[in-house]
Each structure stands twice: as structure tokens, then as C-alpha cells.
C-alpha positions in Angstrom: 164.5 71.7 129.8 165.2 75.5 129.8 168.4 76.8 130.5 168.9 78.3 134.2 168.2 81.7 135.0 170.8 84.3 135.1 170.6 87.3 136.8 171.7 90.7 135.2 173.9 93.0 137.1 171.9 95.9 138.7 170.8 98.9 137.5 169.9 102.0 139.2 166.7 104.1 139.6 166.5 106.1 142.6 169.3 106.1 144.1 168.7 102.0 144.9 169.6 99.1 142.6 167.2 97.9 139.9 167.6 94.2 139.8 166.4 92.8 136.7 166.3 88.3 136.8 166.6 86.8 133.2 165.8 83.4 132.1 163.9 81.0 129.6 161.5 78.8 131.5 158.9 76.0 130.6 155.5 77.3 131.3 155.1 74.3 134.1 158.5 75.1 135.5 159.2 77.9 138.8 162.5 78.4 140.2 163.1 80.2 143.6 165.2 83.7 142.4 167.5 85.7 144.3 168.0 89.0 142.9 171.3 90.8 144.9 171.0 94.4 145.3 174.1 95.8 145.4 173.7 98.2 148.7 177.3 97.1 149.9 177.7 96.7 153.5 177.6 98.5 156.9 181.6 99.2 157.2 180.7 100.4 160.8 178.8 98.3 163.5 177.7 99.6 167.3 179.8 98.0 169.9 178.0 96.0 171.6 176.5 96.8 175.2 178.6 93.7 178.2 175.7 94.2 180.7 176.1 93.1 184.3 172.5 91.6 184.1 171.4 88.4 184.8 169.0 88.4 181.9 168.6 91.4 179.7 166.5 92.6 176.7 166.5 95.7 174.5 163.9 96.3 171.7 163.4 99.1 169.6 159.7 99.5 169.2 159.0 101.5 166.4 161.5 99.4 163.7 160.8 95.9 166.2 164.7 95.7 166.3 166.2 93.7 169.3 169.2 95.4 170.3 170.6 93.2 173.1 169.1 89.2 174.1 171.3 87.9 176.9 168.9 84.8 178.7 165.9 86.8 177.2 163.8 83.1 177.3 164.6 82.1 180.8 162.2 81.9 183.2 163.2 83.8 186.3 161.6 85.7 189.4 160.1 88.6 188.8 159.5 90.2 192.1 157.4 93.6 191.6 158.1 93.5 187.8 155.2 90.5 187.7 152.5 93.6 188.8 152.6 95.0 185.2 150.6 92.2 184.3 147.6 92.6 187.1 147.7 96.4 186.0 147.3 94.8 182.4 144.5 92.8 183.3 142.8 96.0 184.9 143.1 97.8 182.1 141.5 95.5 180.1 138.7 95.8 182.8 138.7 99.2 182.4 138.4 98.9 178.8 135.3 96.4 178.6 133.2 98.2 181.3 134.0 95.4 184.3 135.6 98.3 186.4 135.2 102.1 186.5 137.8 104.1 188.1 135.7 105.4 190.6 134.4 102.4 191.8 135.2 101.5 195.0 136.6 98.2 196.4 136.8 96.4 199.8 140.0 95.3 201.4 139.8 91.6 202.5 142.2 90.1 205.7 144.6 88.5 203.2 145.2 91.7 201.1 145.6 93.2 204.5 148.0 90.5 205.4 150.9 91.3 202.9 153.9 92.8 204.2 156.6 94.2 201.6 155.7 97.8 200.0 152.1 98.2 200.8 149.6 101.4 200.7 148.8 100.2 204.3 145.7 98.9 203.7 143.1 97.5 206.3 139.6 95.8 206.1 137.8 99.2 207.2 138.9 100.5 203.6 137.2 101.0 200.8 139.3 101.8 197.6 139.0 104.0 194.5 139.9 102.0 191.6 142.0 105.0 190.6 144.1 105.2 193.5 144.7 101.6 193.8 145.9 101.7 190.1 148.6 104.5 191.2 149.1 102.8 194.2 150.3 99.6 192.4 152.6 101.7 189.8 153.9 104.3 191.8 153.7 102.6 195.5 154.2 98.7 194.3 151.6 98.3 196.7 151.7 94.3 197.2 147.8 95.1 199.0 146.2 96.8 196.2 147.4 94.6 193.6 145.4 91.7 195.9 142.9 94.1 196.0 142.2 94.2 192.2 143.2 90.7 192.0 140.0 89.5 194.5 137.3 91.8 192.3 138.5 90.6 189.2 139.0 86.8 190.1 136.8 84.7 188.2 136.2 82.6 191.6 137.2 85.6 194.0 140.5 84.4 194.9 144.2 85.6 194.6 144.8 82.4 193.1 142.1 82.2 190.8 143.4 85.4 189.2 146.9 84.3 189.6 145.2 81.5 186.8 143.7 83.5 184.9 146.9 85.8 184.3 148.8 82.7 183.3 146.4 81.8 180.7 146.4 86.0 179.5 149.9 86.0 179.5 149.7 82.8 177.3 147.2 84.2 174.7 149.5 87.6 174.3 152.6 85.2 173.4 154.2 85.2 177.0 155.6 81.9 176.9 157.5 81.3 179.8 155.5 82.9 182.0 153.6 81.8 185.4 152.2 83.1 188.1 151.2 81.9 191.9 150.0 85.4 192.7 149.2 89.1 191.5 152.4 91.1 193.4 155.2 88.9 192.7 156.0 88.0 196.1 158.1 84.9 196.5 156.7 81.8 195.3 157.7 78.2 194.2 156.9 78.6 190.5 156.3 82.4 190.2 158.7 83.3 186.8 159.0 85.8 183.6 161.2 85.9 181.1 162.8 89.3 180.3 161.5 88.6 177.0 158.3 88.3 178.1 158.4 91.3 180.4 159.6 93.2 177.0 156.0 91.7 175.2 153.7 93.0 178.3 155.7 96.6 178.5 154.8 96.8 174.7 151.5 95.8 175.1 150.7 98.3 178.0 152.6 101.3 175.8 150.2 100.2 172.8 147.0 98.9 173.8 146.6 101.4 176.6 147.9 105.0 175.7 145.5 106.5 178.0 146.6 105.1 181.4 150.2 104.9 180.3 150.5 108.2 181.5 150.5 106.9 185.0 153.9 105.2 185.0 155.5 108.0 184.4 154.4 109.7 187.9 157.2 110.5 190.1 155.2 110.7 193.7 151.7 109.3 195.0 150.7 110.3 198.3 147.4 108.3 199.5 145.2 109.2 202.4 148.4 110.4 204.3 149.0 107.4 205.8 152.3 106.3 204.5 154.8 109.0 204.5 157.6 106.7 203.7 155.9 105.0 200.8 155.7 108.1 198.6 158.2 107.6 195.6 158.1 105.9 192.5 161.4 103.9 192.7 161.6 104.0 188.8 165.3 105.6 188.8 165.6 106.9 185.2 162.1 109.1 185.5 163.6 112.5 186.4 167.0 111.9 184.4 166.0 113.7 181.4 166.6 110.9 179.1 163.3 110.6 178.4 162.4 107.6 180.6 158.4 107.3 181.4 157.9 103.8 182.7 157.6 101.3 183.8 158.2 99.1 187.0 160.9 97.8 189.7 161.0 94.9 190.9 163.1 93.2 193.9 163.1 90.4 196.7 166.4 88.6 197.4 165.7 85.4 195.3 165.1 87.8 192.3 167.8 90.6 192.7 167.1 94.5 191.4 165.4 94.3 188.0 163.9 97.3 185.9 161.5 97.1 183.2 162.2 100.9 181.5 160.2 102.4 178.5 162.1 105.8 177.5 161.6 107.9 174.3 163.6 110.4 172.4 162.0 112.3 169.3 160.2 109.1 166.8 162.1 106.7 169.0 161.4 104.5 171.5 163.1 101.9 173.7 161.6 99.2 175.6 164.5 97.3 177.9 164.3 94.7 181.1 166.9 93.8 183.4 167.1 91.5 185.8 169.5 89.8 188.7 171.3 93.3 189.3 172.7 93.0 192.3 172.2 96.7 194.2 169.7 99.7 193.5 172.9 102.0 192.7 173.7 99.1 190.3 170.1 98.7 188.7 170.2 102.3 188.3 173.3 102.8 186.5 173.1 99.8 184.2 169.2 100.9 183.1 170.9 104.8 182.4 173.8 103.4 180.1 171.6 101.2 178.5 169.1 104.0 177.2 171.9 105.9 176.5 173.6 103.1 174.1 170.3 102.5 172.4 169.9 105.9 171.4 173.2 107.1 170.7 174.4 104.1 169.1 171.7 103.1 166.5 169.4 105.2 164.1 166.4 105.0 162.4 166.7 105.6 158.6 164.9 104.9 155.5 166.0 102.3 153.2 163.0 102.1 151.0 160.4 104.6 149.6 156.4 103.1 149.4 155.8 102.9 145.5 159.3 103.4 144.7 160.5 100.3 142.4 163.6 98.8 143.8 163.6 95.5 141.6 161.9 94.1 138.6 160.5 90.4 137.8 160.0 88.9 135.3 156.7 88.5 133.4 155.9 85.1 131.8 153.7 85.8 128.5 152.4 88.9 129.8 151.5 92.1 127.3 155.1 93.3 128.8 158.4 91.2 130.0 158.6 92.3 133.5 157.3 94.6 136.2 158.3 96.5 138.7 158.3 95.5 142.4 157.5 98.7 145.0 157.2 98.5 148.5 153.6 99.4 150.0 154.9 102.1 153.1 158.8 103.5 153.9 160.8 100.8 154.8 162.8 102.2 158.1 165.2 100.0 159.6 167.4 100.6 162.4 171.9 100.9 161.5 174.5 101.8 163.5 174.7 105.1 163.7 177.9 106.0 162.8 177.7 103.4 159.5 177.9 104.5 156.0 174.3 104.1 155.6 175.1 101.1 153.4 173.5 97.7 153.8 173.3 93.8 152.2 170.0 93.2 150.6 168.5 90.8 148.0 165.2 90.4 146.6 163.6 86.8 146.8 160.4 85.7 144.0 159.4 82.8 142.4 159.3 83.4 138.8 158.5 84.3 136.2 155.1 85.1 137.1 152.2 84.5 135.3 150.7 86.7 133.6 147.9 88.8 134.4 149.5 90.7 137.2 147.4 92.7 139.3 148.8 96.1 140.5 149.2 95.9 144.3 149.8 92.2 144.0 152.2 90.5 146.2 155.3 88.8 144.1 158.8 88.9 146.1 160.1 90.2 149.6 163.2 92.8 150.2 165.4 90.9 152.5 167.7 93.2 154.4 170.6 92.4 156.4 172.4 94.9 158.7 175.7 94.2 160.1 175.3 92.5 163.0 170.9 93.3 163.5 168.4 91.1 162.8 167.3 90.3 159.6 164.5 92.5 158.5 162.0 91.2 155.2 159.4 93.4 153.5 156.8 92.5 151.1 157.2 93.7 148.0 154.3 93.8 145.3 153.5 95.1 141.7 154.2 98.5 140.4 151.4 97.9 137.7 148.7 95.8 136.2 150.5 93.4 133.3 148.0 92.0 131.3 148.0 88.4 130.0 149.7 88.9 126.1 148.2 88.0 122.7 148.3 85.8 120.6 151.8 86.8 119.0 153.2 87.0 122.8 152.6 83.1 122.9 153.8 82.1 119.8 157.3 84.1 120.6 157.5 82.4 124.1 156.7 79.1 122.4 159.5 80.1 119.7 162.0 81.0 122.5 161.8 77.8 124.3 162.0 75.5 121.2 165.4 77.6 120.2 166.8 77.0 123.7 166.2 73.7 123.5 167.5 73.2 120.1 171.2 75.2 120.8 171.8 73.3 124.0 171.4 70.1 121.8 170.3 66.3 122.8 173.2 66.2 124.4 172.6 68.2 127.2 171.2 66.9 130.1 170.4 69.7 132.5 
């Protein structure tokens, strides 16, 4: 048997580690390698956010980084926070042509019916599609959501849609959600996780830029005919903090939740609350939270696309190793007041085999920030490494034997 690999202390190219793994193999034989890249380590973390919530969750979109999971997988009511998904649903009819938004629907006796924050609705009505839509993210209007719920149904009824969202929010990854209606009024058996509230405001933000727009609007006043039903009760939206969604939610079972979307410059932060136990409360826990996320973290770049930042080795190839590049930046999310330094290793099976193609996938780029999630990016060949010649085997071969003949009979490793 070969003797074990040994790794090579680092060098440097570009201002990051080059990590070079040595070691005589058999041609059969592949270890698992762990190259350490000598980044050092955050000295600096963010203090951590105590919230008052029930059940929070705090993701930064661009970099995926969850900032703050407290309960995120619990299944809990959602109250008004639940409508996000009928407006995702719409959208979707938007999308594919099964709704325009100047179609007009009718308002049936159980739409009518709901109490709670309506648009005041009534069976003599006839709806725009648009102004339904606005009237369900700015007004929480329990009636239109029914109303969109009924013409989108796939057997007419509230319930039937409430079905059909369940089995949506399942396809999109929502696992531990389920719904008994459209509006999120109380119901045995009506629950979201914050998590998957946090997947749905992500989804809307991405899959829908064009009626995203919406959720940032501050008033909607609709045929006149509810003066005190005016305001979006969003709290963060005219803060300046860069808030522009999404949706409150209340009833008594649930408490005062908030799920916020706010951006500043390339950032964005996507965060639900829940169980707060007063407006004033809900609003000053959803302000200091946007205000951690941002001021406490930054986006940097660890990593440049084609940049080599480690090297593996090449098993009878025309050269003995090759460099390993990213394919785009890597930008991960520190602390921000950290010394920009960072645990990271590089993970391959090797040595390859040659050929190598150039673009070819060989190792990942594990990254570690104090006290983040664990981030991993691909890493792949810098260049094409062409099987070697004839000589190339016979000094492989040569290598092996001379191993084997130092370590003696003796050695049984």
C-alpha cells in the first residue's frame, strides 16, 4: 500500500492560500482530502438579536444566510400572514392567463359573510381583479381573499382552494404548512411556520417582481365605502429603513406577527415574527430587527470566479496538479465589525485521473464563519490536464514500487 497523503503547508496567490495535497497512491486507491486554508478566524462575531417573539426568522436573501431561527419549524397560526399565499396563488393566475386584472368577479353570500378587516363587500358587487389584489395587501380584506379563493377553486369552494394551497405550499417546500381557508381566520388546523412564511415572502419577492410593487403601498381607498379601512398596517413602510412588504397578521389565538421584506443598497432582508403580544410591540421588534441585520452583518467577497485558491493533485496526467477556481464571486455574509478573516478548507477526492477537463467539477470550498451557517462552493478546474505519456506512467509506476520498497514488508499500513 502507498504511504498516506500529506498535505503541504499553504502557499499564497492572490492574496488567498494555495493549498497544494501530496501523496503516492495506487492507481485503484481514492482517499477523501482535506486541504486547510489558512484564512484564520473571525476574531469578532455580531451579538446576537434576544427577540420577544414567539417564533422568529431572519434570512438574508441575496447570500441565503439565516441570521436568527428561534421555533422557525413550528406550526403556528397565522392569522392575516396566511393571505400571502392566496395572493401567491393569484399571481400565478395572473401569470398563466387564468385571471386578468381587469376581469371582474362576483361576491357570493359567504364572502359577504366574513367579519374582521373586510373591503365591505356585498353580493350586488362585481370586483376588479386589481382592486381585490390591493384590497387583500393593503386592506387584509378577509372578503376579497374569498373572493379570489371562489374563482380560482378547482370545485368553486373556499375549501377546495384552501386544498389546493396546502398541496402549493407543499410543492414550493412549505412543510409545515396547512390551511382550512384563504384569510387566515381562526380555524382548528389553520398553521405556518415562520420558516415557511420566510420561503413564500421569498418566492413572491422573486417569482413576481412585477406585482411586488403593491406591498409596498401605504393607502388603498376603494369605492369610498370604507373610510376606516384605508391603511396598510405594515409599520416599517414609511420608516425609511427601506421596508417594502409584506403582510400583518393578528387574531387573539395567533398574537401580532409581521412578515417584513426591507432593502438597503445590494441587500435584502426577509424576517417573520410571530406571537408579539401588542401592535406597539410588533412594531418595535420588526424596526430593531432590520436594523440588526443591516448594521450588524456585511456582504463581502471571499472568492474571485477563475481565481485559483487551491490545487489537486493530478494522477498520471501531462502535469502533477491543477488548479481549482471558483465559477462566480463567492460573497458570504461576516460580522461586520470582523477582521474580514474566516476558517475554510478545501474537500476532493484525489488524485484525479487524468484527463481533466477545464470547467470540470473536482473539490468544494467549505467556509465557516464564526458563528453563520456553513457555506460550500463548487470548485472546478483551472485547465484542461491531459492524460501523460508513456514516460509519465512508467515514473508513477517507478514511484509506487520505491514507496513500497522503503516502507519495507514490515509495514503494515
Amino acid at each position: 500500500m502507498p504511504s498516506p497523503a500529506k498535505t503541504v503547508p499553504a502557499r499564497v496567490r492572490n492574496g488567498l492560500p494555495l493549498a497544494r495535497l501530496r501523496g503516492v497512491f495506487a492507481p485503484a486507491l481514492r482517499l477523501s482530502l482535506a486541504a486547510s486554508l489558512s484564512l484564520g478566524l473571525s476574531t469578532l462575531a455580531a451579538a446576537a438579536f434576544e427577540t420577544k417573539a414567539r417564533a422568529a426568522y431572519v434570512v438574508d436573501q441575496g447570500t441565503d444566510t439565516v441570521l436568527l431561527s428561534k421555533n422557525p419549524e413550528e406550526p403556528l397560526p397565522p392569522a392575516s400572514m396566511s393571505k400571502l399565499m392566496t395572493l401567491y396563488v393569484a399571481f400565478e393566475a395572473l401569470r398563466d392567463g387564468r385571471l386578468t386584472l381587469d376581469e371582474r368577479l362576483p361576491v357570493s353570500e359567504h364572502a359577504m359573510s366574513y367579519g374582521g378587516s373586510t373591503m365591505f363587500l356585498d353580493t350586488t358587487d362585481r370586483v376588479r381583479v386589481e382592486d381585490l389584489l390591493r384590497g387583500i395587501i393593503v386592506l387584509s380584506g378577509n372578503d376579497a381573499c374569498v373572493v379570489i379563493a371562489e374563482a380560482l377553486s378547482p370545485d368553486g369552494t373556499e375549501a377546495g382552494f384552501a386544498r389546493y394551497m396546502t398541496k402549493r405550499a407543499q410543492d414550493m417546500g412549505m412543510e409545515n404548512s396547512n390551511f382550512a381557508n384563504s384569510n387566515g381566520w381562526p380555524a382548528a388546523g389553520h398553521r405556518m411556520s415562520v420558516e415557511d412564511l420566510a420561503i413564500l415572502a421569498e418566492r413572491l419577492i422573486e417569482d413576481f417582481p412585477e406585482y411586488y410593487p403593491l406591498f409596498a403601498e401605504t393607502r388603498f381607498e376603494f369605492d369610498g365605502r370604507a373610510p376606516s379601512n384605508t391603511r396598510n398596517r405594515n409599520p416599517l413602510l414609511q420608516l425609511g429603513i427601506g421596508a417594502d412588504g409584506l403582510k400583518t397578521g393578528h387574531t387573539e389565538e395567533a398574537g401580532y406577527g409581521l412578515v417584513g421584506s426591507a432593502k438597503q443598497g445590494d441587500r435584502r432582508v426577509i424576517f417573520v415574527i410571530s406571537g408579539m403580544p401588542s401592535t406597539s410591540s410588533r412594531a418595535e421588534e420588526a424596526e430593531a430587527l432590520v436594523n440588526w441585520s443591516f448594521r450588524q452583518f456585511a456582504k463581502k467577497t471571499v472568492a474571485k470566479a477563475g481565481v485559483p485558491v487551491a490545487e489537486a493533485e493530478i494522477w498520471r496526467g501531462a502535469k502533477r496538479s491543477v488548479g481549482l477556481v471558483p465559477t462566480e464571486d463567492l460573497e458570504i455574509l461576516l460580522p461586520a465589525l470582523s477582521d474580514d478573516k474566516i476558517e475554510a478548507e478545501v474537500v476532493y477526492t484525489g488524485p484525479v485521473d487524468a484527463p481533466v477537463k477545464k470547467g470540470q467539477r473536482l473539490a468544494e470550498l467549505v467556509m465557516k464563519p464564526e458563528d453563520l451557517p456553513e457555506v460550500r462552493l463548487p470548485l472546478v478546474a483551472a485547465e484542461d490536464v491531459p492524460a501523460g505519456g508513456f514516460a509519465v506512467r512508467v515514473k508513477t509506476a517507478a514511484q509506487v514500487l520505491m514507496k513500497r520498497f522503503l516502507r519495507g514488508p514490515g509495514d503494515a499500513s
